[in-house]
Backbone as CSV, one residue per row, in Angstrom:
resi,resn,N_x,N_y,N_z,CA_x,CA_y,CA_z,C_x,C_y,C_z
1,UNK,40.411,23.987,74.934,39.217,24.758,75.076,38.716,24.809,76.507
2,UNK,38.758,23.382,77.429,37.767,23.839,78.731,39.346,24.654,79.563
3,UNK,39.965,25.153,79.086,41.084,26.084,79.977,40.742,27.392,79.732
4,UNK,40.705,27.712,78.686,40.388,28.757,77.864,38.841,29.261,78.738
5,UNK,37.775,28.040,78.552,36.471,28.769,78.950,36.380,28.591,80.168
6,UNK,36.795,28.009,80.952,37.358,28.659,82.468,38.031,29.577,83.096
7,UNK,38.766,29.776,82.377,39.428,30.943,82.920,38.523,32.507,82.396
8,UNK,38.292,32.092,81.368,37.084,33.385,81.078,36.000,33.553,81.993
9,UNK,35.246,32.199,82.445,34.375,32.488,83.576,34.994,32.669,84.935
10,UNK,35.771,32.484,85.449,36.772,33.719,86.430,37.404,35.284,85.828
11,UNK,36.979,35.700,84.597,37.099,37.097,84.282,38.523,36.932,83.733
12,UNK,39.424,35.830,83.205,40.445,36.293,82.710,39.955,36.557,81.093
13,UNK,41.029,37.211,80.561,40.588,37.502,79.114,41.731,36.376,78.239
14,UNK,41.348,35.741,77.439,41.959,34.811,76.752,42.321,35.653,74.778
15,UNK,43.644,35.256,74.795,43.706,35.384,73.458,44.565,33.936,72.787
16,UNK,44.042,33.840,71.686,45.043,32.623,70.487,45.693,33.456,69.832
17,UNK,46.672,33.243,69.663,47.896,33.745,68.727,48.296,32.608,68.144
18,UNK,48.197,32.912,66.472,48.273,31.479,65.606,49.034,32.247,64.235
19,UNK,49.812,31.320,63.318,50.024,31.014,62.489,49.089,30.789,61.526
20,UNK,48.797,31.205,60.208,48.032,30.426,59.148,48.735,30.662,58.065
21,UNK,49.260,29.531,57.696,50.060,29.621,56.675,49.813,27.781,55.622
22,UNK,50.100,27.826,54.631,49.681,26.413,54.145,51.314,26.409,53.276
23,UNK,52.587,25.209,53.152,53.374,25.030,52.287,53.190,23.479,51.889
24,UNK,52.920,23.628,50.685,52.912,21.886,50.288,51.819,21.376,50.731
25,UNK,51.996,20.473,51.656,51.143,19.820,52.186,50.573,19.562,53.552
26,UNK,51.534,20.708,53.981,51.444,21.009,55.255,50.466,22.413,55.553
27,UNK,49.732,22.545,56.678,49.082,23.514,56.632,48.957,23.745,58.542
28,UNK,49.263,25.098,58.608,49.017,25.515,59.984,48.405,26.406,60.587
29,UNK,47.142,26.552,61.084,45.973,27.370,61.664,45.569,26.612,62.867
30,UNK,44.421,27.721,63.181,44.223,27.362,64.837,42.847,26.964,64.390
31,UNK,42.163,25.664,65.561,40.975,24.981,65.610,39.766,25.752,65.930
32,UNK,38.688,26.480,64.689,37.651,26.943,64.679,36.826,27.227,66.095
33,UNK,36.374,26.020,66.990,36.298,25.712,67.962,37.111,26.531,69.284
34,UNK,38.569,26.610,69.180,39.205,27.455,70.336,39.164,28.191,69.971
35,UNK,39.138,29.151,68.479,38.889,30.813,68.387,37.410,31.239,69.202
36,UNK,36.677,30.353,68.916,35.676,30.955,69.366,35.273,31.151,70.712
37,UNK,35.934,30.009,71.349,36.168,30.448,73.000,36.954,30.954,73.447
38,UNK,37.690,32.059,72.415,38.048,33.191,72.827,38.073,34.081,73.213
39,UNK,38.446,35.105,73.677,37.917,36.498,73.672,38.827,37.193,72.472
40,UNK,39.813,36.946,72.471,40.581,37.978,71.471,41.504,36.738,70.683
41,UNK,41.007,36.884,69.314,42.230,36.148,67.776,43.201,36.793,67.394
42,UNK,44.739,36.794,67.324,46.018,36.883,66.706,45.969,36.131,65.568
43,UNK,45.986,36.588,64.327,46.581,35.724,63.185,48.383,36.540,62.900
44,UNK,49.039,36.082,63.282,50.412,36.453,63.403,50.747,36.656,61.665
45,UNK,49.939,35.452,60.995,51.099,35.637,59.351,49.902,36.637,58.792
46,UNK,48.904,37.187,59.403,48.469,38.177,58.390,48.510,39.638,58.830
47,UNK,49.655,39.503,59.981,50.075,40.944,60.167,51.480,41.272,59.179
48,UNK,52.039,40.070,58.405,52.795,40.475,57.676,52.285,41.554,56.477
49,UNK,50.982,41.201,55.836,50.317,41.723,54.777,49.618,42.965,55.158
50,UNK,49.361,43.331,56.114,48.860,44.511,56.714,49.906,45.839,56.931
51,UNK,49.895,46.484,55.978,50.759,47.727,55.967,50.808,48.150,57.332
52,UNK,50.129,48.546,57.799,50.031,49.138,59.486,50.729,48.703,60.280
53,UNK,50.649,47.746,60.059,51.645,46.922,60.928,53.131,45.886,60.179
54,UNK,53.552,46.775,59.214,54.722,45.264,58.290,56.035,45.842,59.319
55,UNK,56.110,46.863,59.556,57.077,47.582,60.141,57.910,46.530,62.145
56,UNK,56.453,46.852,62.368,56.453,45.619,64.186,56.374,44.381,63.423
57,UNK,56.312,43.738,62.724,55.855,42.338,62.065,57.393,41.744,61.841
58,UNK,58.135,43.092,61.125,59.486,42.744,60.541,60.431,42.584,61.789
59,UNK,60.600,43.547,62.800,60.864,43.625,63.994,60.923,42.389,64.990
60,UNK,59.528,41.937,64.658,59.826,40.000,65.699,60.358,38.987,65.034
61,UNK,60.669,39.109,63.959,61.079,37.961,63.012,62.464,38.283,62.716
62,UNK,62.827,39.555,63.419,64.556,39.643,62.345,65.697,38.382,62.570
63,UNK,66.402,38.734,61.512,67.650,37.911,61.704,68.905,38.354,61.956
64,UNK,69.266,37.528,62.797,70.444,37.690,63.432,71.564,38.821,63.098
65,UNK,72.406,39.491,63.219,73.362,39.998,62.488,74.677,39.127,62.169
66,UNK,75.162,39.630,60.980,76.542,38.364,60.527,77.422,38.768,61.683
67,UNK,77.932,37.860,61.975,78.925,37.738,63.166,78.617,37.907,64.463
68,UNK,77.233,37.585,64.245,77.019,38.046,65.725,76.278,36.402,66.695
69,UNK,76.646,36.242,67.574,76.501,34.868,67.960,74.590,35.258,68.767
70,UNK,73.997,34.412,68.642,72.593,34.783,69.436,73.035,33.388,70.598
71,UNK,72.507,33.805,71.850,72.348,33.186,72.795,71.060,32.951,73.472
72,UNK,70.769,31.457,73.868,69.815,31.362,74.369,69.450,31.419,75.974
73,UNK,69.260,32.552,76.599,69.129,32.506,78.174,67.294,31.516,78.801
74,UNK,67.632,30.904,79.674,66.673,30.043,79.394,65.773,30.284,80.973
């Protein structure tokens, strides 16, 4: 958070891009607290459910093609 609200008071614009998803017993979202010293919230798993967007959603998540080797350039 004091990165986030610093850099906003030098005029940068801050966004969180998060996960919310819960399996079992595990659960993953972003801390109430840093959304709000935000300027702009990403919830990444509820652009899956959003028609408008399932199309770009499907697009960052694809998988690989068979036979095809993925490489990591680093």
């Amino acid at each position: 958070m004091p990165l986030g609200e610093e850099l906003m008071k030098n005029g940068v614009r801050v966004m969180v891009a998060y996960f919310d998803y819960k399996d079992g017993e595990y659960r993953s979202y972003a801390n109430e607290r840093l959304l709000f010293a935000a300027n702009y919230e990403l919830n990444i798993s509820g652009l899956e459910t959003d028609k408008s967007f399932r199309t770009q959603f499907k697009s960052l998540f694809r998988q690989p093609e068979a036979g095809h080797k993925e490489t990591s350039k680093c």
